[in-house]
N, C-alpha and C positions, 0 to 999 in steps of 0.2 A: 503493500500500500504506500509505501515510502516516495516513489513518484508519481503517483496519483495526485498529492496535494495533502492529504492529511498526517504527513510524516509517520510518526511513530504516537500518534492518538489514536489507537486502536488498543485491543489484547482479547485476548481468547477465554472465550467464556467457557468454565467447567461442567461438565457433565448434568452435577446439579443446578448449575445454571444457568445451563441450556434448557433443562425441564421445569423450570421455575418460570424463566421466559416464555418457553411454548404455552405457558399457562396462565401465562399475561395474555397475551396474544387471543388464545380461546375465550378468554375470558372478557376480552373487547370485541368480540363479535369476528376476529379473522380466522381465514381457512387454515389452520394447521392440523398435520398428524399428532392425534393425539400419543402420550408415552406412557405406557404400560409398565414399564421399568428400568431400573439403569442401574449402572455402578462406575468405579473413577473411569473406567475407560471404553464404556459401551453404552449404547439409549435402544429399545426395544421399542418402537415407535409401528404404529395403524400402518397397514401397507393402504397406499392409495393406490388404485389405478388409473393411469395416463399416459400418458404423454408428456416428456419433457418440454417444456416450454420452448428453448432454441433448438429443438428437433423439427418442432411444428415450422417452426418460420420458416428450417430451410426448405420446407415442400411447398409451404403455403404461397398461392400468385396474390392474395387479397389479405395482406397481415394483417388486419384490423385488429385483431385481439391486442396488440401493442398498446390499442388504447386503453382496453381492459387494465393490461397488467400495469400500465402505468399508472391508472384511477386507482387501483389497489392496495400500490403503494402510495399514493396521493393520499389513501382513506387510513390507512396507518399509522401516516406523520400525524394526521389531524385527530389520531385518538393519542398521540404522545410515543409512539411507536417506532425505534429506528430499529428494521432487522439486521443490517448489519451487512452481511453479502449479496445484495440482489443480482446476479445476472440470470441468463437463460435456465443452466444446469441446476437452479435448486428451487426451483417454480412448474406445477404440473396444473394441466387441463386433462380433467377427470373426462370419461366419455359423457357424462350428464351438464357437460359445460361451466365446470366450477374450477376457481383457478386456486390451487393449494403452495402456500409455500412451506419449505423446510431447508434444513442448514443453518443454525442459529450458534454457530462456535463461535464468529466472531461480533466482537460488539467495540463497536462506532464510539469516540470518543470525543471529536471535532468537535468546534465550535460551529461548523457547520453541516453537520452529518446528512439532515434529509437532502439538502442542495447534492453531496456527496452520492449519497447512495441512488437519489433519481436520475442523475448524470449517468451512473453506473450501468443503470436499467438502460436507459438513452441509449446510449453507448452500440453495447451488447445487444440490444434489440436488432438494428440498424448492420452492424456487424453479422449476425447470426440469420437475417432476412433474405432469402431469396429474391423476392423484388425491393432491395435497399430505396430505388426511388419515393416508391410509393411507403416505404418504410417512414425514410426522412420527414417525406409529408405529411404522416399523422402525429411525428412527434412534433415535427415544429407550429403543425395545432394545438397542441397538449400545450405549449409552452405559451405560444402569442394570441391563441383565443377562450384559453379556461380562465378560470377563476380559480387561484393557485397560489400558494404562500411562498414561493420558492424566489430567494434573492435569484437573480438571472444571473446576474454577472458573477457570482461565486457558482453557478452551475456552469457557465462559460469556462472557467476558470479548470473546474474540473477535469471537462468535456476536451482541452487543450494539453492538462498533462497527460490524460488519458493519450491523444494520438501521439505525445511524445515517447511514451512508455512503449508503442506499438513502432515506431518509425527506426528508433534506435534497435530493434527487435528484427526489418525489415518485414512486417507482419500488416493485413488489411490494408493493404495501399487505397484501394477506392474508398473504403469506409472511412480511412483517415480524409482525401479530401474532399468527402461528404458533408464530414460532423465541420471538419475547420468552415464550409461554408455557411453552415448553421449555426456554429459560436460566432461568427462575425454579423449575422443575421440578430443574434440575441441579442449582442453586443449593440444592435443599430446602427 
């Protein structure tokens, strides 16, 4: 996470504190697996069935669901909720169309975490989308036509170390200069 922008304000949350979170989480109304058991170094958690989230995008020609998963986490921050890892791999569409997250090791520490972690989703959506155009498109709806508590410019900010992180990497050359037109878009 170090070049990402939140240095070293992060740390990993313990097993029991992973089950204490997931239980926050349930308990404000979001989708998670519920946990049945655990101990220091395992959690025994509800199998969901689905579909990984960035597995769907790369088949899907019509990503809309993008908008879902970013309302989701929208609907999170606004219950006080920072998950901590959001990208594709730890977010599933059940076949009855319900979107679950899980992965709660780590926990967000930023001054600006949800800016942090919605970028993340941006990101990774856009990256992991088979039609990145029409990808781009709903995010940069999400950003310049909702109603949304997100500083821009510390998502901007985000969203620029992210393609640094990826360019030094030699990794998503189109995605990278997708998002840099959309941070400069935010940016105004």
């Amino acid at each position: 996470f170090e070049v990402t922008g939140i240095e070293n304000q992060y740390r990993f949350r313990t097993m029991e504190e992973q089950v204490l979170f997931s239980q926050q989480c349930l308990e404000s109304g979001l989708l998670v697996p519920r946990t049945f058991g655990h101990s220091t170094c395992y959690l025994v958690r509800e199998f969901i069935d689905g579909e990984i989230y960035n597995e769907l995008l790369t088949r899907l020609e019509d990503p809309s669901i993008i908008i879902r998963y970013l309302n989701e986490i929208s609907s999170a921050h606004s219950r006080g909720i920072v998950m901590g890892d959001r990208w594709g791999p730890n977010t599933v569409l059940t076949p009855d169309d319900r979107l679950y997250n899980f992965d709660f090791d780590i926990e967000l520490l930023a001054e600006h975490s949800e800016e942090f972690e919605i970028a993340e989703a941006a990101y990774h959506s856009v990256a992991d989308a088979r039609n990145k155009e029409r990808a781009l498109g709903m995010i940069t709806d999400f950003f310049m036509n909702n109603d949304h508590p997100y500083l821009i410019r510390e998502v901007s900010r985000f969203l620029q170390r992210r393609i640094e992180f990826y360019v030094r990497r030699n990794k998503h050359h189109q995605t990278n200069q997708m998002i840099t037109r959309f941070a400069n878009i935010l940016e105004g």
